[in-house]
C-alpha positions in Angstrom: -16.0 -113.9 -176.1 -16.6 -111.4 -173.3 -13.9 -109.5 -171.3 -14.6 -111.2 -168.2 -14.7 -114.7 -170.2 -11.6 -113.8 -171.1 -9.7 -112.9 -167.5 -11.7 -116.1 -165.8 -9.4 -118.3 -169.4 -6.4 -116.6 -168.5 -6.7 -117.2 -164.9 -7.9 -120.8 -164.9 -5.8 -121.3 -168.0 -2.0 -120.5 -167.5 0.0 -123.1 -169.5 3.4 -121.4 -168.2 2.6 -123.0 -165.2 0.4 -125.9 -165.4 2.6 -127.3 -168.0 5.6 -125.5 -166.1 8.2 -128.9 -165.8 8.1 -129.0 -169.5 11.7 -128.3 -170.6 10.7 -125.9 -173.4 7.9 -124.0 -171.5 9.9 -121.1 -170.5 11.1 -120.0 -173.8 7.3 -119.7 -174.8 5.9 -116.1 -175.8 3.1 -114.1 -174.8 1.5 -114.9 -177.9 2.3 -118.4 -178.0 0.4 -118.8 -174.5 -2.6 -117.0 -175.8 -2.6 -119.2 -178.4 -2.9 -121.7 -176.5 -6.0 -120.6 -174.7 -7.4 -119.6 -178.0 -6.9 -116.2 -176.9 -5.9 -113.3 -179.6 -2.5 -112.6 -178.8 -2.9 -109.0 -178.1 -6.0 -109.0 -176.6 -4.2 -111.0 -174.3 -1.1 -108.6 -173.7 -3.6 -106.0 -172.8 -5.8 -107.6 -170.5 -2.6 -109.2 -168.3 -1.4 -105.7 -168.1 -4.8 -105.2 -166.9 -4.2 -107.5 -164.3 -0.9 -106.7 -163.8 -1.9 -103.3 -163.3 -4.8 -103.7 -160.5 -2.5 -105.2 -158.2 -0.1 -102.3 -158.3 -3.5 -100.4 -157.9 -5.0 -102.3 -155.1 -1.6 -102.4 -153.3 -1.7 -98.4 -153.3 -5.6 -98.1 -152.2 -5.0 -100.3 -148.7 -2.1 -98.0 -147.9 -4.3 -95.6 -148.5 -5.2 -96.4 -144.7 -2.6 -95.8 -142.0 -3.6 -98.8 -140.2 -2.8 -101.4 -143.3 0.6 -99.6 -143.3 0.9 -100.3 -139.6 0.7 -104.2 -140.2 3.1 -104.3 -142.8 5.6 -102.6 -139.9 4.6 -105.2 -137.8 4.8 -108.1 -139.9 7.8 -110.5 -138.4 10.4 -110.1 -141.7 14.0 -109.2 -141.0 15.9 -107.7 -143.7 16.1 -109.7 -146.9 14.1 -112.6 -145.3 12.6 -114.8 -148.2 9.1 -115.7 -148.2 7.5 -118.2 -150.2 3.9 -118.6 -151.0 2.1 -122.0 -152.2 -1.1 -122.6 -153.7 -3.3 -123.0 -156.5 -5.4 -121.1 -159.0 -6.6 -118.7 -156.0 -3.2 -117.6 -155.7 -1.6 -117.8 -159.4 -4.1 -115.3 -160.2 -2.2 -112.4 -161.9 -3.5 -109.6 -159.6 -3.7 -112.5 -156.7 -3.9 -111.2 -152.8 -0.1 -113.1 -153.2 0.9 -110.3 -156.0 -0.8 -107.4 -153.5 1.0 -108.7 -150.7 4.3 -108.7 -153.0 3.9 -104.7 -154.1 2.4 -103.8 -150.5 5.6 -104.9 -148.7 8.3 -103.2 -151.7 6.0 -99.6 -151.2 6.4 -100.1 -147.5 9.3 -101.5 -146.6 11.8 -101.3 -149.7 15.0 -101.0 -147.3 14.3 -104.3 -146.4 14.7 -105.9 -149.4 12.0 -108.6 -148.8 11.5 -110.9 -151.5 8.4 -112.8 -152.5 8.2 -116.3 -154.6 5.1 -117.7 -155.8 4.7 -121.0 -156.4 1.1 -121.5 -157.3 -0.1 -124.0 -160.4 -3.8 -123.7 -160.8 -5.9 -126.9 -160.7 -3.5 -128.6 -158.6 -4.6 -130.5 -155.6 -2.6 -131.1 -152.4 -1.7 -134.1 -153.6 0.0 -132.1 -157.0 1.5 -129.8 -154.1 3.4 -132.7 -153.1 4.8 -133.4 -156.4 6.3 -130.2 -156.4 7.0 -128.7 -152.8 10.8 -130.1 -152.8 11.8 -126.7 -155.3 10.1 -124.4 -152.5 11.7 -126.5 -149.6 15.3 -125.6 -151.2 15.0 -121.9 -151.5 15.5 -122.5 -148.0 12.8 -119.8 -146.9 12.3 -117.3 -143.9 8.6 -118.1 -144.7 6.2 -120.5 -146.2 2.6 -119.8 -146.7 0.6 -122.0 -147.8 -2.8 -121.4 -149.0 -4.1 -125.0 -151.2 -6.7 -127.6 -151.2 -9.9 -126.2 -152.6 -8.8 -128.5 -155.8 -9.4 -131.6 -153.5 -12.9 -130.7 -152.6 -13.6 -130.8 -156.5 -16.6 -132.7 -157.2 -17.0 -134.2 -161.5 -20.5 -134.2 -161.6 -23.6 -135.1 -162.9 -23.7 -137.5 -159.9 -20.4 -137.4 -157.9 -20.5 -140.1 -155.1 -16.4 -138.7 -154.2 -14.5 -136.1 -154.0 -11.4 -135.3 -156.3 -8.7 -136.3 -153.5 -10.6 -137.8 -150.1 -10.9 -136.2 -146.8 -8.5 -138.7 -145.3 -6.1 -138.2 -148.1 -6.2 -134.5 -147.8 -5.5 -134.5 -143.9 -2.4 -137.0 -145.2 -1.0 -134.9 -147.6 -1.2 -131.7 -145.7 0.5 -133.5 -143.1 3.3 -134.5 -145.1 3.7 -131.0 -146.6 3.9 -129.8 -143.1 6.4 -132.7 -142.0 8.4 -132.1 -145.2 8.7 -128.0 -144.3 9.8 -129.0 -140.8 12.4 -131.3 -141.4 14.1 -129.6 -144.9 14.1 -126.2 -144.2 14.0 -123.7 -141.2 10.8 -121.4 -142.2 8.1 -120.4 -140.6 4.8 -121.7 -141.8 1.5 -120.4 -142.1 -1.2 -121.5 -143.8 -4.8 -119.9 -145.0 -7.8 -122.3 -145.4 -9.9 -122.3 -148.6 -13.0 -119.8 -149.1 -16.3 -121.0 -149.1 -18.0 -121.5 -152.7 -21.2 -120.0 -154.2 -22.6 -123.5 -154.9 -25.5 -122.1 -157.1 -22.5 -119.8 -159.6 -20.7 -123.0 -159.7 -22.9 -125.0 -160.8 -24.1 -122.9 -164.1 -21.1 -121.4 -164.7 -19.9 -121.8 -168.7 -16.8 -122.8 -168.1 -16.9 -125.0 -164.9 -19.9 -126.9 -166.4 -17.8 -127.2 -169.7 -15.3 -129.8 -167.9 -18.1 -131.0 -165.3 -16.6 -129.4 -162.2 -18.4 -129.1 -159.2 -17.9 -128.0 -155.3 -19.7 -128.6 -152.2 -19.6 -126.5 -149.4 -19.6 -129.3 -146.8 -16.4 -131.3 -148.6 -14.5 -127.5 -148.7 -15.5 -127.3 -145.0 -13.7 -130.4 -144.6 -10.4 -129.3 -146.2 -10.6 -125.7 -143.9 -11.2 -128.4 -141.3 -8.0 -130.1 -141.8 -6.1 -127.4 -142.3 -6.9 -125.8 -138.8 -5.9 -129.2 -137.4 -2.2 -128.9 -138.6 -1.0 -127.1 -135.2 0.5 -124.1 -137.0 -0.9 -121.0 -137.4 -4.1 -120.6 -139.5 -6.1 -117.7 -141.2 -9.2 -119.0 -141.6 -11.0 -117.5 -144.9 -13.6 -120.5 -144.2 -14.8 -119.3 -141.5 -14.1 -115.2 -141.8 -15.4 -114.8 -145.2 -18.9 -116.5 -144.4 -20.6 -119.4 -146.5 -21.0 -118.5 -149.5 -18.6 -115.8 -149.2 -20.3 -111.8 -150.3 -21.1 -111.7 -153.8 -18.5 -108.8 -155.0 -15.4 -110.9 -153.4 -16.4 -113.9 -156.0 -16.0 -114.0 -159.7 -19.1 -114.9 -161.8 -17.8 -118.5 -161.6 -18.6 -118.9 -157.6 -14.8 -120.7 -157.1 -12.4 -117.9 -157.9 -11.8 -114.3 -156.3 -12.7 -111.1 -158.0 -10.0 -108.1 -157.5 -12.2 -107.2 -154.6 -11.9 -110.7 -153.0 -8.1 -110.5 -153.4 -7.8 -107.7 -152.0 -9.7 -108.6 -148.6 -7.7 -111.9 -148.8 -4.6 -109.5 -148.8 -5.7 -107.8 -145.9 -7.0 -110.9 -143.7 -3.2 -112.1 -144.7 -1.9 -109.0 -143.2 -4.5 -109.4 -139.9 -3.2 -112.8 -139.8 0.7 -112.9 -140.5 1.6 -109.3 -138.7 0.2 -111.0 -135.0 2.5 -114.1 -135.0 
């Protein structure tokens, strides 16, 4: 198994989360949850300090440039403000934009004491994101970004006729995850649309093919398309990132971000957040 087969298990793969309400998940090793990727247990050690390890590295490269720095000043946190982010795979990625974000605002701003949960289970859907919003709503958070529902636009093929979660349940469920944030806790919201896909990658990818999963650009359209209509405040990766997005932003599977792609996710996040 190659290296990069690898990283795309162990990000598609993370039983610490995806099996997460299990009352005995916790207590589970490193070697344990290689295991049960069929991963050799130090092979997978080194390559999440890999990960681990580009984020801190990515984080230091963007302030590299004095005017990344300068949105991190500007970004609307008071002291010890709380920020939650929400997602799926896109985000639970070990050296995620989320995990950038996280080691960009403790080298910048370390008096501050912000603090960063994330809260992303990959393969989840928005209707999953329901399921489990309720623990984010009672951290009572300054902030809530959410950044979920490429999962609904998933497609099972050979010859899908649906997606995953409908268009009309999507718009619901985004709805009530808005309605639920308003009404149980005092953040502020903002939410980031799904990429566009590299339909072509997906579609002869190993691993994707492996469980029949497949993505459309005119059903993630849709989602990005719903999100905007939430009347909050959008970043809109659909639309900024282009359709399919460049080729070194996207893994080799045409759904999830390379370390590249996380990074300009990061900084979009940044563009986005430090103007409200």
């Amino acid at each position: 198994m190659s290296n990069k087969q690898i990283q795309w298990l162990m990000k598609v793969l993370q039983p610490e989360k995806t099996l997460g309400s299990l009352p005995g998940i916790a207590t589970l090793t490193e070697g344990q949850l290689a295991a049960l990727i069929g991963i050799d247990p130090e092979l997978y050690r080194a390559e999440l300090r890999v990960m681990r390890q580009n984020a801190k590295d990515a984080a230091i490269e963007l302030l590299g440039d004095p005017s990344i720095g300068m949105l991190i000043d500007q970004l609307p946190l008071h002291k010890g403000a709380q920020i939650v982010v929400f997602g799926d795979s896109l985000t639970a990625d070990p050296q995620s934009w989320a995990v950038i974000v996280a080691e960009l605002l403790a080298a910048r701003r370390p008096d501050d004491a912000l603090a960063v949960t994330i809260n992303a289970v990959p393969g989840e859907t928005t209707t999953h994101g329901l399921v489990r919003i309720g623990e984010s709503l009672a951290r009572q958070p300054d902030w809530l970004i959410f950044f979920m529902g490429i999962n609904d636009a998933r497609t099972q093929e050979p010859s899908p006729t649906k997606t995953i979660v409908s268009r009309e349940e999507t718009a619901r469920n985004l709805a009530e995850m808005r309605s639920r944030a308003a009404g149980e806790c005092k953040a502020q919201r903002l939410w980031i649309t799904p990429p566009a896909v590299n339909e072509e990658a997906v579609a002869v990818h190993w691993g994707l093919t492996r469980f029949g999963v497949g993505f459309r650009n005119s059903d993630v359209a849709q989602v990005a398309k719903n999100v905007r209509g939430l009347d909050d405040p959008v970043i809109d990766l659909f639309s900024t990132l282009g359709a399919p997005p460049a080729p070194e932003l996207m893994m080799d599977d045409g759904l999830h971000l390379s370390l590249e792609g996380q990074k300009r996710i990061a900084l979009e996040v940044l563009r986005g957040w430090s103007a409200r």
